[in-house]
C-alpha positions in Angstrom: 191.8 163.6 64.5 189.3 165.7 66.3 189.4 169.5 68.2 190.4 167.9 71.4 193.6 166.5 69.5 194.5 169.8 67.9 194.3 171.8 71.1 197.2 169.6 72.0 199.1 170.4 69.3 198.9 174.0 70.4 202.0 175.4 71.7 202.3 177.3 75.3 202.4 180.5 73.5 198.2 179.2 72.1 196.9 179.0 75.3 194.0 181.5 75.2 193.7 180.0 71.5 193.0 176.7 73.2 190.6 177.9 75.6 189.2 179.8 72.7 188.7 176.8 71.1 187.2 175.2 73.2 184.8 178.2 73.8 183.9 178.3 70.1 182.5 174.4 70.3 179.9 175.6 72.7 177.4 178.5 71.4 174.1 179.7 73.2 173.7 182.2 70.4 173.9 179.7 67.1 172.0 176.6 66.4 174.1 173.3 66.5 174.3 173.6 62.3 174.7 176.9 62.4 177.6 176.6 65.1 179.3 173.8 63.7 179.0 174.6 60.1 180.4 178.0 60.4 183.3 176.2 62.0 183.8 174.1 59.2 183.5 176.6 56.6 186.5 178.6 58.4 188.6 175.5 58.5 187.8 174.7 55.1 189.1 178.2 54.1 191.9 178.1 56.3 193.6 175.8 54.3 194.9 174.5 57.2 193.9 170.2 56.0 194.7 169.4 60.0 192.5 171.7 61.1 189.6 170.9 58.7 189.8 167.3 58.9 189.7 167.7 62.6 186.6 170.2 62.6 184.9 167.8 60.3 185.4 164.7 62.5 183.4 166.7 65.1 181.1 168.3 62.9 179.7 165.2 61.5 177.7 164.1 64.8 175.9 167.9 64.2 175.7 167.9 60.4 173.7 165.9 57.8 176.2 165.1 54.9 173.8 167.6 52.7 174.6 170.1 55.4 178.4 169.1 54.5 178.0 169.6 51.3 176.2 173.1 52.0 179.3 174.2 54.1 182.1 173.0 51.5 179.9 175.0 48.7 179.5 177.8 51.3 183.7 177.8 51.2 184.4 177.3 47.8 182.0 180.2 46.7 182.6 182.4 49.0 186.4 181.7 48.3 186.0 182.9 45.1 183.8 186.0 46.0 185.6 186.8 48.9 188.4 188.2 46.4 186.9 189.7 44.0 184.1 191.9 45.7 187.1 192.6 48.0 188.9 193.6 44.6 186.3 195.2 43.4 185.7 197.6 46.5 189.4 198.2 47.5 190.5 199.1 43.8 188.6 202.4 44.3 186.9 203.1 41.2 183.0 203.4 41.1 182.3 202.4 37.7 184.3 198.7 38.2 182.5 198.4 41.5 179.0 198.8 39.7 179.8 195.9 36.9 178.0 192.5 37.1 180.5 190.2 38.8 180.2 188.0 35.9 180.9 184.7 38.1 178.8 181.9 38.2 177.5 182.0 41.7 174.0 179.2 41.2 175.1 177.1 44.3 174.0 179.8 46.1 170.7 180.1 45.1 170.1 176.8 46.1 172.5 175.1 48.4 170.2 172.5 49.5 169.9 173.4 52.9 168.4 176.3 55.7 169.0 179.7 53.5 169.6 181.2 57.0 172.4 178.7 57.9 173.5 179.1 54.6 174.1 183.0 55.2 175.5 181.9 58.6 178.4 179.9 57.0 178.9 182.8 54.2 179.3 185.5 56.5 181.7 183.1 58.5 184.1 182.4 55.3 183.3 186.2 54.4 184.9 187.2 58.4 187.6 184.6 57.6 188.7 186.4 54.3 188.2 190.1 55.1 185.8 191.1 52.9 183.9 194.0 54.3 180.9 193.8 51.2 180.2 190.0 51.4 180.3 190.4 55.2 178.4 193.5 55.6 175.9 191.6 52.8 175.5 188.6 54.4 175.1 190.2 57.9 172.3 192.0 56.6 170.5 189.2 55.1 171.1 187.8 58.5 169.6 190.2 60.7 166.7 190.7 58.5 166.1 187.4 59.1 166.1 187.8 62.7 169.4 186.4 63.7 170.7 188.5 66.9 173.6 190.3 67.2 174.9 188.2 69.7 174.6 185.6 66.9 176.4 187.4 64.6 179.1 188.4 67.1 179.3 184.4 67.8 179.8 183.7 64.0 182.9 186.4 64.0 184.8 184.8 67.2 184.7 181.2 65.2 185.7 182.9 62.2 188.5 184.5 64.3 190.0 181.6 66.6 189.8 179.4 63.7 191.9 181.5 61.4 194.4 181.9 64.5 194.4 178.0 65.2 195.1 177.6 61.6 197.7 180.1 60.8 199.7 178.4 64.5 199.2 174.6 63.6 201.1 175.9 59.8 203.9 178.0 61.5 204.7 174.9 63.8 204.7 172.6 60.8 207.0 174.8 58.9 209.1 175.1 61.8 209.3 171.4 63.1 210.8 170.9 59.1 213.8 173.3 59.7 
């Protein structure tokens, strides 16, 4: 399975999804690990196994299988984050958003790859899950880096048209079972 083959599977009603798409594969804003990896974070957190097995196949010719490994910690911690800073903001209460998370978060620390692409595929999962702290964090740590705007804008259109792609290729397959 590759992209190609899922933007096939998109229905009529998908079209600028599938041009999307196919806009998302091509970035003059992102490095090639950066690009790819941020796309298979989002499809990792999709949950959408199609979609992620597909981004993967076309990933790997871009990605090291360290860098693979990077991107599936990137998901899985930021997973986990994702809900509970987003908890921890949208409860409302000052004193539970200043306690320690109290989560293990080491991978982080050392994901063995480029910190910066690191934070790229973070802030992608972070976009992905609607978590304005991890996002607004990891876009910091970003531009103080020196990533651009246009960058970062890139990084929130894959993080967009891969949660759409996604959330179509599972309404279809619920469908085509009734």
């Amino acid at each position: 399975m590759s992209i190609d083959a899922i933007k096939e599977k998109l229905p009529e009603y998908a079209k600028d999804l599938k041009l999307n798409l196919s806009n998302i594969t091509r970035s003059e804003a992102l490095t090639p690990k950066q690009q790819w990896g941020s796309m298979l974070a989002c499809a990792l957190a999709s949950t959408c196994g199609e979609l992620a097995k597909a981004v993967l196949a076309d990933a790997s010719s871009h990605l090291s299988d360290t860098d693979i490994v990077a991107v599936k910690g990137a998901a899985a911690i930021m997973s986990m984050n994702n809900v509970y800073y987003r908890f921890a903001h949208v409860i409302g209460d000052p004193e539970i958003e200043k306690m320690p998370a109290r989560l293990r978060m080491n991978f982080i620390a050392n994901p063995g790859c480029d910190k910066v692409d690191f934070e790229c595929w973070s802030l992608a999962v972070s976009i992905l899950n609607n978590c304005q702290k991890c996002i607004q964090a990891h876009a910091g740590q970003l531009a103080h880096a020196g990533v651009s705007k246009n960058a970062l804008q890139e990084i929130g259109r894959i993080a967009a048209v891969t949660k759409a792609v996604a959330e179509i290729l599972k309404w279809e397959a619920s469908l085509a079972t009734h």
